[in-house]
DRENNU-930797 format. One line per 4 residues: number of its first residue (from 1); for each residue y, z, x of C-alpha. Coordinates in nm, 4 decimals. Layout:
BEGIN
NUM) Y/Z/X; ...
END
This chain:
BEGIN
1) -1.8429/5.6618/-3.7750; -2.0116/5.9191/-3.9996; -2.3459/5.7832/-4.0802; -2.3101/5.7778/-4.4286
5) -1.9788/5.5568/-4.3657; -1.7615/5.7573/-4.5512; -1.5099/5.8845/-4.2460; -1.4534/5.8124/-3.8610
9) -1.2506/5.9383/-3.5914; -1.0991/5.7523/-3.3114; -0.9450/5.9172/-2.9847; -0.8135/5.7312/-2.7500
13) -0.6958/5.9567/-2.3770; -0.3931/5.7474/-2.2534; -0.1977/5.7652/-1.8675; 0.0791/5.5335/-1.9451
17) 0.0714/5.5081/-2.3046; 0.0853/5.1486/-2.3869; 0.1226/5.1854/-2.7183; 0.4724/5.4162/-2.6912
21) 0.8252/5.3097/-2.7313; 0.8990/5.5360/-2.5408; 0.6901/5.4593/-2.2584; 0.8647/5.0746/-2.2602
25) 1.1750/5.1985/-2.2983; 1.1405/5.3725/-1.9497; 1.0930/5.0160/-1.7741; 0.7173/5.1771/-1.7693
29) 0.7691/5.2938/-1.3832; 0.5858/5.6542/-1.4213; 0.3182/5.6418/-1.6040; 0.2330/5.9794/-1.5391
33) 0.5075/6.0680/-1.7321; 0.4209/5.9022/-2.0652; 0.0407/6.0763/-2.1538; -0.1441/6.1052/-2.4843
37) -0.4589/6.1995/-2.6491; -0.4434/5.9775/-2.9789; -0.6302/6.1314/-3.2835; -0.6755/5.9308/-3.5843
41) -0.9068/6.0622/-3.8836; -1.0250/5.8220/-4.1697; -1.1804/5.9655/-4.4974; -1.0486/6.1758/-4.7206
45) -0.7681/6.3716/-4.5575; -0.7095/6.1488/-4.2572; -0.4248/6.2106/-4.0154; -0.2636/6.0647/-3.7422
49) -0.2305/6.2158/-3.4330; -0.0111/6.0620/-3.1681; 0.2496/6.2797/-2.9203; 0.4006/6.1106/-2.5839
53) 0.4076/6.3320/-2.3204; 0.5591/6.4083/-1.9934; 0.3883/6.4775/-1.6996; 0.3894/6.8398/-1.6894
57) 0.2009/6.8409/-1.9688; -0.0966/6.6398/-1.7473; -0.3926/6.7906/-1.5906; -0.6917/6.6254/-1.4152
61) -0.9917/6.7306/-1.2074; -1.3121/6.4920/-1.1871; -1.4484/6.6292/-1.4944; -1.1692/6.7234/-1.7286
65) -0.8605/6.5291/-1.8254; -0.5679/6.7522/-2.0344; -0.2831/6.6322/-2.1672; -0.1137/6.9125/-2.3207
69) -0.3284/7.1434/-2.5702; -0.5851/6.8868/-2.6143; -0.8580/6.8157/-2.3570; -1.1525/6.5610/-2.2698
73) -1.4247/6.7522/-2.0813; -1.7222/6.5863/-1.9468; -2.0170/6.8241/-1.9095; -2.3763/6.8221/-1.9121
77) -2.4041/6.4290/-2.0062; -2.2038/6.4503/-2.3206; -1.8015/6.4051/-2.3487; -1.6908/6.7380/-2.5417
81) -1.2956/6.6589/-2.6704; -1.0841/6.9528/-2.8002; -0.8296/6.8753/-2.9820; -0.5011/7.0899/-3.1292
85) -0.2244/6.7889/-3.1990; 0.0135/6.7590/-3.5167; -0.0303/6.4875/-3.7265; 0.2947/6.2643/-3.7743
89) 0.4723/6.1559/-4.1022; 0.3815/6.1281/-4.3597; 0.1359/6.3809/-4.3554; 0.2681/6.6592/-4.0803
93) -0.0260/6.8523/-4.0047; -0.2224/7.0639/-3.7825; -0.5696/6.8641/-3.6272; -0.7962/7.1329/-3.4602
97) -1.1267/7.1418/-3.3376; -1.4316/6.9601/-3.1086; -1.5620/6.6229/-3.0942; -1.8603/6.5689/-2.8902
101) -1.9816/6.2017/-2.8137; -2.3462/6.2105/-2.6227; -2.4426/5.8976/-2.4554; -2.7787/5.7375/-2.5022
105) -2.7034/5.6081/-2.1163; -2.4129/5.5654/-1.9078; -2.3929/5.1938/-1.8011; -2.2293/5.0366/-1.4569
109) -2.0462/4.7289/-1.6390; -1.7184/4.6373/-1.5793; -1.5607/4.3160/-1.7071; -1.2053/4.1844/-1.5925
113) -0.9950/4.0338/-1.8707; -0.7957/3.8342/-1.6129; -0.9327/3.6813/-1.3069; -0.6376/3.8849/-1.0817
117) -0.8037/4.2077/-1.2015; -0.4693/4.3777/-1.3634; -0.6447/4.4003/-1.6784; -1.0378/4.6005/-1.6741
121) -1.2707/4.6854/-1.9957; -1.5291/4.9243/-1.8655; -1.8117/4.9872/-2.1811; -1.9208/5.3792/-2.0504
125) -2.1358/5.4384/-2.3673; -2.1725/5.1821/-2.6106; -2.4110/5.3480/-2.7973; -2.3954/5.7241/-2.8710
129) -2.3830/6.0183/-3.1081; -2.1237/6.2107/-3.2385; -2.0562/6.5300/-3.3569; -1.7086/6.5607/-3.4992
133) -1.6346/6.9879/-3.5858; -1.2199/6.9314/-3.7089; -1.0597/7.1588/-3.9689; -0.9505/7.0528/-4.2934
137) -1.3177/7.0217/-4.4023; -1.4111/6.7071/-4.1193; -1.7711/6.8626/-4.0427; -2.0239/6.5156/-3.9907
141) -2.2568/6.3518/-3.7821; -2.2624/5.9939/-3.6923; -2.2879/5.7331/-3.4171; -2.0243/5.5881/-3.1637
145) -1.9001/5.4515/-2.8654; -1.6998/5.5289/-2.5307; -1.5042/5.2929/-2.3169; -1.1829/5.2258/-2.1529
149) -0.9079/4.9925/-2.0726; -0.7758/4.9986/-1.7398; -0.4308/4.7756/-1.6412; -0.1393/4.7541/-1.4367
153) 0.0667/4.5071/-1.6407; 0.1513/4.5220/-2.0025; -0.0796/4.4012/-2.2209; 0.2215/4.1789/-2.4130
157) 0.2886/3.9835/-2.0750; -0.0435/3.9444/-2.0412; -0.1910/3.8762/-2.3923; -0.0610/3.6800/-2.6926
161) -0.3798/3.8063/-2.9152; -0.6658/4.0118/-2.8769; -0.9803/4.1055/-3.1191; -1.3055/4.3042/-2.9985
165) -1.6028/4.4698/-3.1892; -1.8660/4.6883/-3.0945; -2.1736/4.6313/-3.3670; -2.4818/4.8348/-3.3368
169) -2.8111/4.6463/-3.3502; -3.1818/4.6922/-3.3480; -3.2100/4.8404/-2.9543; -2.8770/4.8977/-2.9172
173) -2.4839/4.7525/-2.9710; -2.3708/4.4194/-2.9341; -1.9856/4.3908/-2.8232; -1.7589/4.1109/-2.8553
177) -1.4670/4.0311/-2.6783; -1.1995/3.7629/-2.7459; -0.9082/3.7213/-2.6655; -0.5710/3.4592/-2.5991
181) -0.3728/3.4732/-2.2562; -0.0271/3.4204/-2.2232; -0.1222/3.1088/-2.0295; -0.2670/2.9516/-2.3285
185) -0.6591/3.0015/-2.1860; -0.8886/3.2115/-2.3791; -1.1390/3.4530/-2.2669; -1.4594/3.5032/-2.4554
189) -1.7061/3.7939/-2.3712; -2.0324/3.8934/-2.5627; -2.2561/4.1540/-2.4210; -2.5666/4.3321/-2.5448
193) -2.6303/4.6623/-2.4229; -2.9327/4.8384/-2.4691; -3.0145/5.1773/-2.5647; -3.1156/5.2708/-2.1798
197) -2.7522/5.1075/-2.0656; -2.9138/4.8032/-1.9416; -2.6489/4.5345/-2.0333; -2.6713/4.1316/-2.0634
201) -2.4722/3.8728/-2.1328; -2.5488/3.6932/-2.4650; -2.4805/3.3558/-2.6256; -2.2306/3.5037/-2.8882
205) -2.2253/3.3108/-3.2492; -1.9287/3.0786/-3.3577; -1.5827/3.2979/-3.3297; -1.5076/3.3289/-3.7747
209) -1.1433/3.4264/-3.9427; -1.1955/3.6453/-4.2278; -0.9371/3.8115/-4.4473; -0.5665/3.9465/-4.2848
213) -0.4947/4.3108/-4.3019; -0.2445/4.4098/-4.5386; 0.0287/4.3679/-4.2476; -0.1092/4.0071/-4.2664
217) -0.2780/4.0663/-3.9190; -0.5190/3.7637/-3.8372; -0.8276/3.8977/-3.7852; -1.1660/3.6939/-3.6773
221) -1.4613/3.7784/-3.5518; -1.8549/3.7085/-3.4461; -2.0894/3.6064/-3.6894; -2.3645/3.3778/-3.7435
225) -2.2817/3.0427/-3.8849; -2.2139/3.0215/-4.2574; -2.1422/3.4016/-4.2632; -1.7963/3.5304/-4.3268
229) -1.7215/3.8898/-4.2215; -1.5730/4.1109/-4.4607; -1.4302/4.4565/-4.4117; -1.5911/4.7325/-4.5802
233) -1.3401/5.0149/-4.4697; -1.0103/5.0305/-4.3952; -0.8617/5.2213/-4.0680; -0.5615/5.1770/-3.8769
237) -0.3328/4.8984/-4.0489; -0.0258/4.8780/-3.8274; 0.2522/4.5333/-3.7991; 0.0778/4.4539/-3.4867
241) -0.2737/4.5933/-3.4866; -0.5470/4.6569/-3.7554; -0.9101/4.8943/-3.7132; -1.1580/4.8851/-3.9696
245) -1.5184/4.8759/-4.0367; -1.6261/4.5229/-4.0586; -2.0071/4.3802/-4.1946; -2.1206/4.0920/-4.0167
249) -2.3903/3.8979/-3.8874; -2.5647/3.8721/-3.5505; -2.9192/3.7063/-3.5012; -3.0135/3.7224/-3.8514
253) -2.9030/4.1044/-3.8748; -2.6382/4.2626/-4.0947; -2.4498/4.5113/-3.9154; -2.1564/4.6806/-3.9675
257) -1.9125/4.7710/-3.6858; -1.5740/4.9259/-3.5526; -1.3164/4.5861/-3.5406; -1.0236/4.5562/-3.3838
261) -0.7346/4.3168/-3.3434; -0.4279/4.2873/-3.1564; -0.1569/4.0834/-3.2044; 0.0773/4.1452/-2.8719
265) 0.3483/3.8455/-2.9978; 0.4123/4.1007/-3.2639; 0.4037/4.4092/-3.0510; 0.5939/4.2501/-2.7717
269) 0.9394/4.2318/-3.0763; 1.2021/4.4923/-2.9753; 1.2927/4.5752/-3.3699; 0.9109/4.7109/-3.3699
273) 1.0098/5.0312/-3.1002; 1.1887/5.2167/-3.2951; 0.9407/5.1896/-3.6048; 0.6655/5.3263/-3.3283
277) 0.9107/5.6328/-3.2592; 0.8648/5.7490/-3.6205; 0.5062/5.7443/-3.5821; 0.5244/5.8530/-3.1663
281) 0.7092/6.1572/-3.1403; 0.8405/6.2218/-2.7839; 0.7746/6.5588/-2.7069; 0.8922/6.5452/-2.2757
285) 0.9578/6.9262/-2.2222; 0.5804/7.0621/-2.2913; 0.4396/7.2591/-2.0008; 0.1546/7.4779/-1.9516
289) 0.2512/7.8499/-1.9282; 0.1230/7.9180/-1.5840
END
């Protein structure tokens, strides 16, 4: 997020992309085959960036992950992400240029979401700068996040519901993590991270609904008691899943965050696929020429 709040970027480097039709319609039994580097821009001429893959278009060494002409690059303790995707309807587009998220520390946490292990979250840099360098005029500076999501189940037969937010604090970020299993148990995380990486559990305040995004998403999260959250800018709004930047408060301290929420009963519906394919072009023939 730009630190004036006016614009943010989220990218999101997928093997087995969960959130493609196209991927479930395959009975999701090569995930190699279904890659994506998800770009979504939001400000003032935002796009949408989101092309499935086959696995041709995959390369990987220890440092560098490339799915097609866009690339994550990890070098000299930053991330560096190059990006040259079209943007999908409504607004077909080219998205070119760098992103490059440096980490105040790398941390070692990894939390399970399920006690089996088929589900991971693993919080690489909650707290970091970014740089974003895109054409159309994106030029900013700002502060951020990097993490991932490992699993080898869908999240639908896993999941009914998830939220999570990442709130920077005085020291460092605060994340929360809630979520509802299939089984009808509920997992609650909240972890503090420091600016160093040091991480520690924390006594998270009361779990607070606050208003549904437009596609009548619930959405709740963390705040102290008596405090209702409110979002203050509006990302991704989706049927199933809604991304904005939410004000709440933690300790006695305003803050406002990157909020999510997932709502997998939704996503799980077979009449949402083919809405997904407008916005998920398939593009399986893409190769490198080499």
């Amino acid at each position: 997020m730009s630190d004036d709040g006016s614009r943010a970027v989220s990218v999101i480097a997928f093997i087995g992309s969960v959130f493609s039709p196209w991927y479930r319609w395959s009975g999701r039994r090569r995930p190699h085959n279904h890659v994506c580097i998800n770009v979504a821009t939001y400000g003032p001429g935002g796009r949408f960036t989101m092309t499935d893959r086959g696995e041709a278009a995959l390369r990987q060494t220890p440092s560098v992950f490339q799915v097609g002409p866009s690339m994550l690059r990890w070098t000299q303790g930053r991330l560096e992400i190059d990006i040259d995707e079209v943007s999908s309807l409504p607004l077909v587009s080219r998205v070119r240029g760098r992103i490059t998220v440096t980490p105040s520390a790398v941390t070692s946490v990894e939390l399970p979401l399920l006690a089996n292990g088929t589900h991971v979250w693993r919080p690489f840099a909650p707290t970091a700068t970014i740089e974003v360098d895109l054409n159309r005029g994106w030029q900013w500076r700002g502060h951020g996040y990097f993490d991932a999501n490992f699993g080898t189940r869908a999240l639908e037969d896993d999941f009914d519901y998830w939220t999570w937010g990442r709130f920077p604090v005085t020291g460092g970020a605060t994340c929360f993590y809630d979520a509802v299993r299939r089984d009808g148990s509920d997992m609650a995380a909240a972890v503090h991270f420091t600016e160093d990486g040091r991480a520690e559990a924390v006594s998270p305040p009361p779990l607070t609904r606050f208003r549904r995004s437009n596609w009548m998403v619930m959405r709740e999260t963390r705040a102290d008691a008596g405090f209702v959250p409110r979002q203050v800018k509006a990302m991704l709004d989706a049927p199933f899943y809604s991304r904005s930047a939410v004000r709440t408060r933690i300790g006695g301290e305003e803050t406002v965050g990157v909020h999510e929420a997932l709502d997998l009963r939704r996503f799980a519906s077979p009449l949402l696929k083919p809405m997904l394919a407008v916005r998920v072009p398939r593009r399986a023939g893409w190769h490198f020429d080499v």
